[in-house]
Backbone of each chain as ProteinMPNN parsed JSONL, in Angstrom:
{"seq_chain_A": "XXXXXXXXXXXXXXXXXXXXXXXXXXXXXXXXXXXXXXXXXXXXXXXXXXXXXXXXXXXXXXXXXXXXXXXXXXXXXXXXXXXXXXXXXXXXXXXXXXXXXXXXXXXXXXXXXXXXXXXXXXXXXXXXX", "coords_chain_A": {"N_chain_A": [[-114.838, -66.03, -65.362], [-112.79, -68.021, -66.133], [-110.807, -68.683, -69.089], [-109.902, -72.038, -70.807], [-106.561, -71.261, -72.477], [-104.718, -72.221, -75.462], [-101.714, -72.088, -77.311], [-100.164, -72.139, -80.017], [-96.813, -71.768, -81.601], [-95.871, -71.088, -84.701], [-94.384, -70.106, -86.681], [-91.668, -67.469, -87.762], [-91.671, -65.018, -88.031], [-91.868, -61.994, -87.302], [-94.645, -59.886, -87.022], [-96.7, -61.83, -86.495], [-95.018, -63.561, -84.077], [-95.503, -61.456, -82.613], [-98.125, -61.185, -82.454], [-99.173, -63.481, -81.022], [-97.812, -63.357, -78.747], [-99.267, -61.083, -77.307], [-101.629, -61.843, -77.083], [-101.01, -64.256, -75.4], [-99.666, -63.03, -73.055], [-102.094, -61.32, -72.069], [-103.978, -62.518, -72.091], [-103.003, -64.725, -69.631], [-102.646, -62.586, -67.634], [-105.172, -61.709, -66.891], [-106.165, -64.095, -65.697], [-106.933, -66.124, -67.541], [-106.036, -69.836, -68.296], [-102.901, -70.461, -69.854], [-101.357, -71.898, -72.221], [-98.749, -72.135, -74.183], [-96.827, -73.116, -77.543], [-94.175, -73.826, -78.696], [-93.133, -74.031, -81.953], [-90.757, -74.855, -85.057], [-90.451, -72.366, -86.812], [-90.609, -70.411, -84.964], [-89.115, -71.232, -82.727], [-86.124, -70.579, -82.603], [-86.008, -67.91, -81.683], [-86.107, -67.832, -78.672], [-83.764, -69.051, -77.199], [-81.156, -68.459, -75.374], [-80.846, -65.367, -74.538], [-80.681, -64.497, -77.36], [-81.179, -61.967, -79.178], [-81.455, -60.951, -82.031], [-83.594, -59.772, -84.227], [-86.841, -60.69, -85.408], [-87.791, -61.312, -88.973], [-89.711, -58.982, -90.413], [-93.028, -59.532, -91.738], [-94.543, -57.897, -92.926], [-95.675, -54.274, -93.925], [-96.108, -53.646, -91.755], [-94.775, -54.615, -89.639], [-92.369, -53.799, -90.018], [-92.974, -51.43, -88.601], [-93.671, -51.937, -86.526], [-91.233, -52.43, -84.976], [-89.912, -49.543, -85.283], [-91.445, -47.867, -83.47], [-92.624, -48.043, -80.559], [-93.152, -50.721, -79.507], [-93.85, -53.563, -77.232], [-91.572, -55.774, -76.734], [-91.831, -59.079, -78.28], [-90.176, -61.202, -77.148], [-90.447, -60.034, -74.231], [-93.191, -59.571, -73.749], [-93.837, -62.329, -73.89], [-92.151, -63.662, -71.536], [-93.905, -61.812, -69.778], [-96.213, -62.827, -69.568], [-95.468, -65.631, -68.683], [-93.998, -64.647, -66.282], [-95.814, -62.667, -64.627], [-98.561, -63.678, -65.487], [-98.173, -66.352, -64.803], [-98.631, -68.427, -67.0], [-97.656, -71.486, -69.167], [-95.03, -71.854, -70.86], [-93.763, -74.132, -73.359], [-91.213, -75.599, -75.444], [-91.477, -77.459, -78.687], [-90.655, -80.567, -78.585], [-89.628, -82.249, -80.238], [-89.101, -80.003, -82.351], [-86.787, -79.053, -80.82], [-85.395, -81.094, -81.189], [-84.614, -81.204, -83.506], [-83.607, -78.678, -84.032], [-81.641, -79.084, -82.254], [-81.118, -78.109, -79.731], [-79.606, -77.753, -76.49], [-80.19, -78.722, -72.644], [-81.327, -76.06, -71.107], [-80.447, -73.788, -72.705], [-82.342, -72.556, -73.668], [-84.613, -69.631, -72.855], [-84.611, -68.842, -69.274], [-87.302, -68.965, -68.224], [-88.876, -70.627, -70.074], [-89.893, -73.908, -70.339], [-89.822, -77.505, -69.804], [-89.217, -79.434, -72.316], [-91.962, -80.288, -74.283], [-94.133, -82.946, -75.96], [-96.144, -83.572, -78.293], [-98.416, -85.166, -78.229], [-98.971, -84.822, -75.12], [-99.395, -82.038, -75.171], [-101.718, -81.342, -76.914], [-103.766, -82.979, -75.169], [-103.792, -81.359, -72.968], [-104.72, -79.51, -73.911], [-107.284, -79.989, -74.841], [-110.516, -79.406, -74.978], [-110.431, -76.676, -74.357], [-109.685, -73.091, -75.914], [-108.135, -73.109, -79.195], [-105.6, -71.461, -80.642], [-103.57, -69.978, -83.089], [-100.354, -69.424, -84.634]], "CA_chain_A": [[-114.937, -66.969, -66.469], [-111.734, -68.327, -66.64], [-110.555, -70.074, -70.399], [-108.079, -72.633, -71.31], [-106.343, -70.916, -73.916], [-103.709, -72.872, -76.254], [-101.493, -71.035, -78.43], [-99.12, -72.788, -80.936], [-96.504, -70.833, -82.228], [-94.92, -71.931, -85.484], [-93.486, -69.018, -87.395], [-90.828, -67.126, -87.1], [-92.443, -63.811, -88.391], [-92.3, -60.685, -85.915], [-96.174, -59.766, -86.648], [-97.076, -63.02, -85.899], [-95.005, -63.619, -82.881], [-96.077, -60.433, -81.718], [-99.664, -61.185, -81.736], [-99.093, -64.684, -79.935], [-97.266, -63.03, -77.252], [-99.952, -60.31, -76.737], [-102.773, -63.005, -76.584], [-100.757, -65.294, -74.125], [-99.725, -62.118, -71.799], [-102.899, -60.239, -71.937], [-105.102, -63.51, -71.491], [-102.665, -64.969, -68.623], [-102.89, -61.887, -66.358], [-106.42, -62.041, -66.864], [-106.14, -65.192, -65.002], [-106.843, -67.509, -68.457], [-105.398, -70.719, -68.193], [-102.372, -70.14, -71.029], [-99.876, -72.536, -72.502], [-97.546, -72.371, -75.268], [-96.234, -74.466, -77.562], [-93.029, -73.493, -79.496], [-91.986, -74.899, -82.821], [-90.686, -74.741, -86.318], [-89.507, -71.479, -87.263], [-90.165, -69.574, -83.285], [-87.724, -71.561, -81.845], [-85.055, -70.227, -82.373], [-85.591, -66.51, -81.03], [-86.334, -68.394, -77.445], [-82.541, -69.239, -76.925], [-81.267, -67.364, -73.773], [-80.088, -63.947, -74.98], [-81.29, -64.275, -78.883], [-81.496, -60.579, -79.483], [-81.876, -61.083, -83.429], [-84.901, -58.979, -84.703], [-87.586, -61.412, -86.027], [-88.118, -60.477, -89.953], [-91.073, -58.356, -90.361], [-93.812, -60.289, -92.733], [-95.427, -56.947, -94.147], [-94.915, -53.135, -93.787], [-96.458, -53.371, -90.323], [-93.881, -55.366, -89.181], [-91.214, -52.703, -89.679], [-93.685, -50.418, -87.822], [-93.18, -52.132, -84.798], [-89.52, -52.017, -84.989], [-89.525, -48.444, -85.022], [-92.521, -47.726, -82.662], [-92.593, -48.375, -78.76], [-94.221, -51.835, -78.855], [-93.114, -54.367, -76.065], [-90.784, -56.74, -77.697], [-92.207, -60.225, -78.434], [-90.059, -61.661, -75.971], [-90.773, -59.451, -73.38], [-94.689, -60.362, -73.382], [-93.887, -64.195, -73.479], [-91.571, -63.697, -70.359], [-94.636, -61.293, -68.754], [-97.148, -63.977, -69.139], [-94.947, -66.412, -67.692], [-93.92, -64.546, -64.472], [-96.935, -62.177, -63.859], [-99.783, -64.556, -64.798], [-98.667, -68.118, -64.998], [-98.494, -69.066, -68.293], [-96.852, -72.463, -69.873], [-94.392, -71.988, -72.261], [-92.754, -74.804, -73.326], [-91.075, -76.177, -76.727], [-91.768, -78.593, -78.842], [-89.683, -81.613, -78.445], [-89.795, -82.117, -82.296], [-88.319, -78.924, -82.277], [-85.691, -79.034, -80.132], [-84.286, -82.124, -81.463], [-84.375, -80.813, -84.818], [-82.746, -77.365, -83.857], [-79.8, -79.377, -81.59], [-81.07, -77.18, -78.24], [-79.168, -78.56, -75.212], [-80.812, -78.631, -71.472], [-80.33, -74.861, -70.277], [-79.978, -73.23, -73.63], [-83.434, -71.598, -73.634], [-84.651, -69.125, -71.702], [-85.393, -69.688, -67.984], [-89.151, -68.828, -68.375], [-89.57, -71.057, -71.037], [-90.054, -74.861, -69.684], [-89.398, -78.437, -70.317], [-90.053, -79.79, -73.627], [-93.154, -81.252, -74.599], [-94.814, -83.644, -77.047], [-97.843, -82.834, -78.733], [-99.547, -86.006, -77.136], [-99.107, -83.75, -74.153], [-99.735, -80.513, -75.797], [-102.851, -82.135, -77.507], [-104.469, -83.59, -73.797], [-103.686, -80.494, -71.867], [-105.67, -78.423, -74.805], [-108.724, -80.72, -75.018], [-111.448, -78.848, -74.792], [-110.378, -75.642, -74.561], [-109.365, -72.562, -77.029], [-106.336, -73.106, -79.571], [-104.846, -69.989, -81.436], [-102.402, -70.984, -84.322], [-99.713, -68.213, -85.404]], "C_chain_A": [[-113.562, -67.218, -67.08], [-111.839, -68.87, -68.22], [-109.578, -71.102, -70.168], [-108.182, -72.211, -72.59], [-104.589, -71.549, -74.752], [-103.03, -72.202, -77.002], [-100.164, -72.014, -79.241], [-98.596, -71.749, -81.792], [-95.107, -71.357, -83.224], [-94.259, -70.617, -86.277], [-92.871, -68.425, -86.737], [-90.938, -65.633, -87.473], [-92.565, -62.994, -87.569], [-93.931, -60.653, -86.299], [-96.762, -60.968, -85.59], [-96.74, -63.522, -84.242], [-95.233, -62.923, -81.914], [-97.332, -60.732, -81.023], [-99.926, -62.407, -80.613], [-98.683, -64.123, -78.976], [-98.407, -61.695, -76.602], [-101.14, -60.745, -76.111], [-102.322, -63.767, -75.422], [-100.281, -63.952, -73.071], [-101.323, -61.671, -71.272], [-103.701, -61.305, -71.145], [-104.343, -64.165, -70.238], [-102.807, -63.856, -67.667], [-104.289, -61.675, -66.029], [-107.481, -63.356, -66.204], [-107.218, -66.281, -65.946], [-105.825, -68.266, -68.117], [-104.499, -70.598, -69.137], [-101.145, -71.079, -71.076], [-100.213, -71.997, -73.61], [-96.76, -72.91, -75.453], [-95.528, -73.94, -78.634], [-92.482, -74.358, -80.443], [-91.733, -74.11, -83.889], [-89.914, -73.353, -85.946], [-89.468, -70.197, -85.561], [-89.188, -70.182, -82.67], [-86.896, -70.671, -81.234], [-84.888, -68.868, -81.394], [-85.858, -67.112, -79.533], [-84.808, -68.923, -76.934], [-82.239, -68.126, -75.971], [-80.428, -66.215, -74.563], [-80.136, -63.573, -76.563], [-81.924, -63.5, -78.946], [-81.975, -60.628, -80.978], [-83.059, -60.632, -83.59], [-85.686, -59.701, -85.311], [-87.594, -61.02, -87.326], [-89.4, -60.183, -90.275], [-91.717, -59.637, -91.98], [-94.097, -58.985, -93.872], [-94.379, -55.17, -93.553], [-95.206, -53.292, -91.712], [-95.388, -54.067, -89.067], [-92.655, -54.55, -88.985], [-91.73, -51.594, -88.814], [-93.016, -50.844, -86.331], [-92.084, -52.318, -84.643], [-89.395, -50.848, -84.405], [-90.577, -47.609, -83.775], [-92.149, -47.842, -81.23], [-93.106, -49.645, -78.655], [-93.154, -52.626, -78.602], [-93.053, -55.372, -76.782], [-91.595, -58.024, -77.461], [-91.918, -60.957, -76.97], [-90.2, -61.331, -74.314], [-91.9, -60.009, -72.902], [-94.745, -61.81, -72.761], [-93.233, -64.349, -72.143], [-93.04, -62.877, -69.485], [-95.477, -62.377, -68.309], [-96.503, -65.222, -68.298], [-94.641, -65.665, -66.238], [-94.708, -63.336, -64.205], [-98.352, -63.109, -63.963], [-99.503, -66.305, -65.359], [-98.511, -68.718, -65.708], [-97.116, -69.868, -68.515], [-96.054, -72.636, -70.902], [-93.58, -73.419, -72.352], [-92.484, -75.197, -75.272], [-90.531, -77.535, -77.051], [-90.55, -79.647, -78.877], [-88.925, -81.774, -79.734], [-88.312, -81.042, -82.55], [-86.765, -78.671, -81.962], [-84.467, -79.983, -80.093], [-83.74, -81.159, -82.78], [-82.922, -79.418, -85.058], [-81.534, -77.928, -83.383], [-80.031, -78.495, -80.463], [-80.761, -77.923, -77.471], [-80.091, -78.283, -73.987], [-79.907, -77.572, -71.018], [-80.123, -74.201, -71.428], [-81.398, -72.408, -73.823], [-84.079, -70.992, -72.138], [-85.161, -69.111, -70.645], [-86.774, -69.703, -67.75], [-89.754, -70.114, -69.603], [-89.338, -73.194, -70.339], [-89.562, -75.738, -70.339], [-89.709, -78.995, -71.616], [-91.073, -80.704, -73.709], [-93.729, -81.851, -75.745], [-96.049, -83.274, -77.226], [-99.021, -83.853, -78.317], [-99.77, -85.639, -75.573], [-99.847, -82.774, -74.545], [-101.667, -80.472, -75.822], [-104.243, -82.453, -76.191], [-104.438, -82.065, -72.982], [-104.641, -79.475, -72.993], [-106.847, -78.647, -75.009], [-109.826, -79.74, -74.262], [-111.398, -77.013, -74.527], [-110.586, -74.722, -76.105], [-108.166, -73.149, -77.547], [-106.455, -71.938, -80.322], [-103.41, -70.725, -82.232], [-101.731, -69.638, -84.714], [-98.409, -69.252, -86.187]], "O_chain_A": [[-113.191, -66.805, -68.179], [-112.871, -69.44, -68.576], [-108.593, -71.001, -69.436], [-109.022, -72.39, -73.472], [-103.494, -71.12, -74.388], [-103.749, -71.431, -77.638], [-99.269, -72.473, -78.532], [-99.266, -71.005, -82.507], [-93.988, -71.767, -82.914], [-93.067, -70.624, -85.971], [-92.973, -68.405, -85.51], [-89.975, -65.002, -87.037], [-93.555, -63.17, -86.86], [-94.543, -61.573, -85.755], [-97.106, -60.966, -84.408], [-97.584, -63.787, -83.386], [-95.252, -63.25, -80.727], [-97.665, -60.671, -79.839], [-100.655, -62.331, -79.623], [-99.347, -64.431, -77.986], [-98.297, -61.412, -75.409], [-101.64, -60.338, -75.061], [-103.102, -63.963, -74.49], [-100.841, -64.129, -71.99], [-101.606, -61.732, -70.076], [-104.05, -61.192, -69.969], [-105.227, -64.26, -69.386], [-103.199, -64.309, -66.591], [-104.576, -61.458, -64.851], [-108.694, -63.567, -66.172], [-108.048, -67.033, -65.434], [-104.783, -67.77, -67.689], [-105.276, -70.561, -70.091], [-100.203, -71.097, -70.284], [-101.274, -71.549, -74.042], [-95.941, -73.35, -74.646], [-96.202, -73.552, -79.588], [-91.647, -75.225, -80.184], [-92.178, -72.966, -83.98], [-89.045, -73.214, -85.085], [-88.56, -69.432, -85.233], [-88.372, -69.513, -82.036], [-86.807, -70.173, -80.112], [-83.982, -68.707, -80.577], [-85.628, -66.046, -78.961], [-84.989, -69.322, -75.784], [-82.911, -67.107, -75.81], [-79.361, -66.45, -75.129], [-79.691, -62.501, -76.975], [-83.141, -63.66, -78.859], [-83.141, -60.25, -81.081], [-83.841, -61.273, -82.888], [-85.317, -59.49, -86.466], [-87.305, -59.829, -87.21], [-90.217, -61.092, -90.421], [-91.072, -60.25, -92.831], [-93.963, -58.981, -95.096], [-93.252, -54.946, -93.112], [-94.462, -53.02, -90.77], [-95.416, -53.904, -87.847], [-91.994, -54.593, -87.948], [-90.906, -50.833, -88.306], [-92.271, -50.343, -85.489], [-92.015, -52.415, -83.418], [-88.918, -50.754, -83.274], [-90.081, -46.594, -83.286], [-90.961, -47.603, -81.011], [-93.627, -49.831, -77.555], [-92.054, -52.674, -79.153], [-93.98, -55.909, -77.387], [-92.1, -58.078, -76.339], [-92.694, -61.234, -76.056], [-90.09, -62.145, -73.398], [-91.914, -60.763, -71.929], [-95.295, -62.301, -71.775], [-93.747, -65.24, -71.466], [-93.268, -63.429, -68.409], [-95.565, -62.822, -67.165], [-97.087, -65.689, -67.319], [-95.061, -66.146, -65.186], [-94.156, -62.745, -63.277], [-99.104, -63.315, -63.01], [-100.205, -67.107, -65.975], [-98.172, -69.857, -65.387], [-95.975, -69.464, -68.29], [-96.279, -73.456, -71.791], [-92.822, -73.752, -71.441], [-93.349, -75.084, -76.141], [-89.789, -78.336, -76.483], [-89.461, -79.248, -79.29], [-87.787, -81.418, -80.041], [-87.121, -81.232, -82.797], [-85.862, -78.228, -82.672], [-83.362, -79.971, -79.551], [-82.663, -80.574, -82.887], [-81.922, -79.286, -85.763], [-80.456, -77.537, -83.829], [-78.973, -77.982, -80.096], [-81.422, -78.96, -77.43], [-80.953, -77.46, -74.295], [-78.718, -77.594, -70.699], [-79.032, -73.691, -71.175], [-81.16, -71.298, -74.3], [-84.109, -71.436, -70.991], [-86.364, -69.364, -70.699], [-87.291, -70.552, -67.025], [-90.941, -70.342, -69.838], [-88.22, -73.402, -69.867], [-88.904, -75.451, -71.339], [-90.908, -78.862, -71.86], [-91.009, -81.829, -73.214], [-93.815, -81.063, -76.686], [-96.845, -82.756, -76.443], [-100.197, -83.55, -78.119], [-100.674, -86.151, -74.913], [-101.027, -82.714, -74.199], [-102.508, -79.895, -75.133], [-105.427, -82.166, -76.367], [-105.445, -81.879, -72.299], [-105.286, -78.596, -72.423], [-107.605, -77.737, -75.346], [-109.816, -79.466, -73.062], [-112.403, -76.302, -74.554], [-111.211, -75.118, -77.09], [-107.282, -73.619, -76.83], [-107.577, -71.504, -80.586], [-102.62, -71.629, -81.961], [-102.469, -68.736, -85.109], [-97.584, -68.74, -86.944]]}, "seq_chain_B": "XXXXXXXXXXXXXXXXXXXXXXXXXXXXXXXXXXXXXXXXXXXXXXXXXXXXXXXXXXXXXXXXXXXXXXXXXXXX", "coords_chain_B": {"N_chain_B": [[-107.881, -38.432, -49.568], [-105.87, -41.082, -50.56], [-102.594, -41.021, -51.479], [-101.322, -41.024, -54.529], [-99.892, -43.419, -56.986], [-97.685, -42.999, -59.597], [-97.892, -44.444, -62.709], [-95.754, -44.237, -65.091], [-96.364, -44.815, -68.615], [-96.241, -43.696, -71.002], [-95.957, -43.365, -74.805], [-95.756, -46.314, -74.78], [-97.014, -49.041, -76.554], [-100.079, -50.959, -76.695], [-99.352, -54.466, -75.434], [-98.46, -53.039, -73.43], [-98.842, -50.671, -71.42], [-100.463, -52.084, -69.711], [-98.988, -54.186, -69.11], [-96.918, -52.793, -67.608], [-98.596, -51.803, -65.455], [-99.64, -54.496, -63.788], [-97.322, -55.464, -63.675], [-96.371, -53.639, -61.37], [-98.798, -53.881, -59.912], [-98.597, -56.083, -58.531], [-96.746, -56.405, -56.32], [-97.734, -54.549, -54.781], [-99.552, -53.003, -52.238], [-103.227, -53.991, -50.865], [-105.212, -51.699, -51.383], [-103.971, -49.872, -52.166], [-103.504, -47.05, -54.337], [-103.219, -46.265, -58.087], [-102.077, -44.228, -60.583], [-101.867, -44.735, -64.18], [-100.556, -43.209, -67.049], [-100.688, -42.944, -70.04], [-100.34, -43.164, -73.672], [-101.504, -44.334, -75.44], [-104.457, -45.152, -77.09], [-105.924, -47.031, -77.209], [-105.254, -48.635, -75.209], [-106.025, -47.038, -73.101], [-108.821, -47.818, -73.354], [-108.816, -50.627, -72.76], [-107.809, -51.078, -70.485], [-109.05, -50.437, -68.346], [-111.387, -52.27, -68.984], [-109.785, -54.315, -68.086], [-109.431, -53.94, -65.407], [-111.78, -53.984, -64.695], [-112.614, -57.047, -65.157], [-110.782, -58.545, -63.397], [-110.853, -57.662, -60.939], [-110.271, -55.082, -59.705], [-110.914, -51.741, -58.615], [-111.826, -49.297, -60.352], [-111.227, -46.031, -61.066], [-111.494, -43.447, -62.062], [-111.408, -41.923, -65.154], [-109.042, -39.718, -67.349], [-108.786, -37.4, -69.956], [-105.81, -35.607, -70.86], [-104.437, -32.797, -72.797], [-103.954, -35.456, -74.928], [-102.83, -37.176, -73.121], [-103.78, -39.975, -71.726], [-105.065, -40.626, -67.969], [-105.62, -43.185, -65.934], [-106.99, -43.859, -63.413], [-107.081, -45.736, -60.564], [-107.475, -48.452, -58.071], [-106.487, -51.189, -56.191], [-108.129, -53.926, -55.322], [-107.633, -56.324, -54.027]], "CA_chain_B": [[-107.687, -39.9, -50.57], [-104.548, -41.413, -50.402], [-101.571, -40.448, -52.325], [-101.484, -42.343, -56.157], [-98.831, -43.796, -57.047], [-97.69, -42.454, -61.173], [-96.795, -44.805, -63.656], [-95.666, -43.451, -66.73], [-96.638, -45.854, -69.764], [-96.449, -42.435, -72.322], [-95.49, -43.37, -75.537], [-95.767, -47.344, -75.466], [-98.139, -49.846, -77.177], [-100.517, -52.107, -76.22], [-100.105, -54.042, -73.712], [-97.009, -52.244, -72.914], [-99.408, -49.915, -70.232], [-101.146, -53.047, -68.987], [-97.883, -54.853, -68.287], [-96.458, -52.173, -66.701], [-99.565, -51.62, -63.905], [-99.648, -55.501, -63.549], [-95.969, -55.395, -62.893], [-96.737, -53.071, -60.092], [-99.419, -54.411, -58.806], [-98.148, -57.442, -57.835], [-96.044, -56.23, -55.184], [-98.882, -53.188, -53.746], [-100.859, -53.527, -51.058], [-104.457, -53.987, -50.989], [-106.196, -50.146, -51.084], [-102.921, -48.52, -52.642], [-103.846, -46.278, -55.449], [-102.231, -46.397, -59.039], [-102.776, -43.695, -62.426], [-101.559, -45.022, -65.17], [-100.228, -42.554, -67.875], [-100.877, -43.788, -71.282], [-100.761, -41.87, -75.251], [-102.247, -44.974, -76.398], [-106.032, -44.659, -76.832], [-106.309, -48.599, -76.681], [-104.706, -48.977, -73.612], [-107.322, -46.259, -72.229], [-109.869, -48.276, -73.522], [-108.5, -51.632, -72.435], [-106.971, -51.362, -68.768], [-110.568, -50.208, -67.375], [-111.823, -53.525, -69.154], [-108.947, -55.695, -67.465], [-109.567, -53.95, -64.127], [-113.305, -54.942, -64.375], [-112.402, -58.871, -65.08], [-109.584, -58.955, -62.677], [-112.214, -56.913, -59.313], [-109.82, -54.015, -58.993], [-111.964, -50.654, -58.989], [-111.183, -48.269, -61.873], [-111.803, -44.615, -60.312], [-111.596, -42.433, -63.467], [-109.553, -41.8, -66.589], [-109.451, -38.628, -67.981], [-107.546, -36.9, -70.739], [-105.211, -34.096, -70.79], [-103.226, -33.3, -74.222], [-103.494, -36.89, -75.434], [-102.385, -38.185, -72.607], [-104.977, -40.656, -70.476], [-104.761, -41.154, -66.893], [-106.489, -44.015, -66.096], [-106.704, -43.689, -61.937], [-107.756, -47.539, -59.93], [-107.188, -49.057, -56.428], [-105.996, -52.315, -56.163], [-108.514, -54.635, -54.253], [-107.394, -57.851, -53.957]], "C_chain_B": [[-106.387, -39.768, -50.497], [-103.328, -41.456, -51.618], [-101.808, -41.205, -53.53], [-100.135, -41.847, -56.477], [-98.728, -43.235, -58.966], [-96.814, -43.747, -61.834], [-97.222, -44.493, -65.222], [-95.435, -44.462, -68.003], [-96.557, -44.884, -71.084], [-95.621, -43.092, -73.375], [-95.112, -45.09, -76.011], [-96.498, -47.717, -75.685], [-98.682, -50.444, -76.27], [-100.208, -53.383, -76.374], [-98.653, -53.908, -73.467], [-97.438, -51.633, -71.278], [-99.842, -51.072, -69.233], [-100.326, -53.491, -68.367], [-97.3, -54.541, -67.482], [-97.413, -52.122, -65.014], [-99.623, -53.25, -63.578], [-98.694, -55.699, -62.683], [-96.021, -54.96, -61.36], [-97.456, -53.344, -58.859], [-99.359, -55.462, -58.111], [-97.298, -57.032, -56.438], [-96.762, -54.903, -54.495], [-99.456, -53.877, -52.7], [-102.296, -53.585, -51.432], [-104.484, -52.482, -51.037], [-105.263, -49.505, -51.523], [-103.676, -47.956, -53.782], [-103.001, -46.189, -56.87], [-102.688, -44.933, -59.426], [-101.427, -43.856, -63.17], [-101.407, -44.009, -66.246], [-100.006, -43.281, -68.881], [-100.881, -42.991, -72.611], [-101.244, -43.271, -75.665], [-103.618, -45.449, -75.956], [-106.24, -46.34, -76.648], [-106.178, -49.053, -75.431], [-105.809, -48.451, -72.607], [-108.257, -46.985, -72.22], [-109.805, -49.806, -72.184], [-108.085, -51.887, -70.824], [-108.284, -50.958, -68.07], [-111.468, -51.605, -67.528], [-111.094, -54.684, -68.383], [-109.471, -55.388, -66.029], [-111.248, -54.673, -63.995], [-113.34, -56.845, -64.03], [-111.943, -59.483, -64.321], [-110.957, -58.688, -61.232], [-111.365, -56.151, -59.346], [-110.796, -52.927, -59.174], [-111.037, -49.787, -59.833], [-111.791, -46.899, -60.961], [-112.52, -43.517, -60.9], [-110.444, -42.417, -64.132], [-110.246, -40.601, -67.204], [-108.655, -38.501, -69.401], [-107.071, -35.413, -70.808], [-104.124, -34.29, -72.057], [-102.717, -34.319, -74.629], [-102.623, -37.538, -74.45], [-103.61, -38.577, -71.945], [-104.036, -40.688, -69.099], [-105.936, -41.831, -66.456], [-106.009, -43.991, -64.132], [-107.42, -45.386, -61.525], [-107.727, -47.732, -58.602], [-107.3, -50.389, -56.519], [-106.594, -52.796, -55.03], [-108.245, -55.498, -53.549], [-105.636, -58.236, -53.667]], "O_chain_B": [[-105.767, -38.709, -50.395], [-103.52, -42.099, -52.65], [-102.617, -42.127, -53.43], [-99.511, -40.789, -56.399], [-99.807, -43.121, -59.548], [-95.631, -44.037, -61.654], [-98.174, -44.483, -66.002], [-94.294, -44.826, -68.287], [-96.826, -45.381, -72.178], [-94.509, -43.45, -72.985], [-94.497, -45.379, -77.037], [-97.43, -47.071, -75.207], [-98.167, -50.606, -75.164], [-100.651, -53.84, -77.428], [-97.868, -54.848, -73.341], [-96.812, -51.88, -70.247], [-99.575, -50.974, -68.035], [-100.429, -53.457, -67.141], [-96.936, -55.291, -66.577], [-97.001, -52.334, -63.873], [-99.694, -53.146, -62.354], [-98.781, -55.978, -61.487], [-95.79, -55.68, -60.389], [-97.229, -53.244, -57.654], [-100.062, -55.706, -57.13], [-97.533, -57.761, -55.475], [-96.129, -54.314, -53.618], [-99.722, -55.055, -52.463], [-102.513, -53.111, -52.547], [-103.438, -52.021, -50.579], [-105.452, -48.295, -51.399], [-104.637, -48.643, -54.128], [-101.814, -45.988, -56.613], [-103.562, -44.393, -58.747], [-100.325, -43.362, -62.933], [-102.571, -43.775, -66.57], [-99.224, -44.229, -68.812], [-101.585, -41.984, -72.54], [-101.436, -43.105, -76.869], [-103.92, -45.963, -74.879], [-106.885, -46.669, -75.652], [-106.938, -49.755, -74.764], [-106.339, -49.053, -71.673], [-108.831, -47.053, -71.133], [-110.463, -49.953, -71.154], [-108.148, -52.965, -70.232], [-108.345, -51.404, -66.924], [-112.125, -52.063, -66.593], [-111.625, -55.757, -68.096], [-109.927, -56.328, -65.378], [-111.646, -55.629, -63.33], [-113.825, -57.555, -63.149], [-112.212, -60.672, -64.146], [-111.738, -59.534, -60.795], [-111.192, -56.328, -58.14], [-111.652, -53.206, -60.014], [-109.81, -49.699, -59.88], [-112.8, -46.983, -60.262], [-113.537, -42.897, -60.59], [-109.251, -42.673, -63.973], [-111.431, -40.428, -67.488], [-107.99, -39.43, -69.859], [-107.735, -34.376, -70.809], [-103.363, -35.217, -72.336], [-101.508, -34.485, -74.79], [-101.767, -38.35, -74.801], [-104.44, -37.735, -71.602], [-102.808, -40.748, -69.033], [-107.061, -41.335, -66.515], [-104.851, -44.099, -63.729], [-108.179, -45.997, -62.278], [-108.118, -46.74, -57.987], [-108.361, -50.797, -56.993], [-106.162, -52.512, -53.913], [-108.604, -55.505, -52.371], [-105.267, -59.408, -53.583]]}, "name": "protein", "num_of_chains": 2, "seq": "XXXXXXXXXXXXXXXXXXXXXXXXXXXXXXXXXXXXXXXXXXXXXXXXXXXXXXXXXXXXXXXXXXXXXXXXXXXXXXXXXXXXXXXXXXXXXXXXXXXXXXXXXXXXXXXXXXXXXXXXXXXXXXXXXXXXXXXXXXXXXXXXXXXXXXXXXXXXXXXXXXXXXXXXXXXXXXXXXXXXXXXXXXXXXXXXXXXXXXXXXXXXX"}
């Protein structure tokens, strides 16, 4: 019982991008259908080598700092090259930010419009972080 | 029974364990054998649920001093 599962990821919040990246790994190797759609304040940590520590939202947020859990970007790269998954960011986005072609990281795809985004999500799940 | 292969997931989160045996299994053969070493009780829970969804067979998972070993065979 495959899904299509959608995930839009607008903050720039470690919790948050945590949990998006655990939903789009966990459900892509699971062989769900999984895009992602990158804007607003995630952007930026998607730049090729943007080590920068997300800022935690709550206490739990510094937890996983100090803890063992598999970095944000880690997940979003698993789901892309163990099961498949669509990352790409938003166009919107990418004007706004000034990202050149080749400045984000090679797992993460071409940019897309949300009249894309939007059609390729129809009828499926969406997930909003 | 044929040798099992160890991977040691001790001491990260979920899906830290999952990613790791995924990782792996992508490049196994059919009928190889994994166990998964895990301290996180979710992961125990959870990687017997993925193997079900996915068809690999789950063998047993035990525990020894908070650690799981979650044993499988890679069908597919």
């Amino acid at each position: 019982m495959a899904e299509k599962i959608s995930i839009v990821v607008v903050s720039g919040e470690r919790e948050r991008l945590q949990m998006a990246a655990m939903i789009a790994s966990v459900g892509a190797v699971s062989g769900d259908e999984v895009s992602v759609f990158l804007s607003m304040n995630s952007l930026q940590y998607f730049r090729k080598g943007a080590a920068e520590p997300a800022p935690a939202e709550g206490a739990f947020g510094k937890l996983l700092e100090q803890k063992k859990a598999p970095p944000f970007k880690q997940l979003f790269q698993s789901a892309a090259e163990l099961g498949d998954a669509k990352i790409h960011p938003c166009s919107m986005a990418v004007d706004v930010l000034g990202v050149k072609p080749g400045e984000l990281e090679p797992w993460v795809g071409e940019p897309m419009g949300l009249t894309k985004f939007l059609s390729d999500a129809h009828g499926g799940q969406v997930w909003s972080f | 029974m044929s040798e099992r292969t160890v991977i040691d997931a001790r001491g990260s989160f979920c899906p830290g364990p999952l990613m790791e045996l995924i990782a792996r299994l992508k490049f196994a053969q059919v009928g190889e054998e994994f166990e998964v070493l895990s301290t996180d009780k979710g992961s125990a829970a959870d990687i017997p649920e993925w193997l079900k969804k996915v068809g690999h067979q789950h063998i047993d998972t035990r525990e020894e001093a908070g650690v799981w070993h979650i044993a499988l065979k890679k069908m597919k």
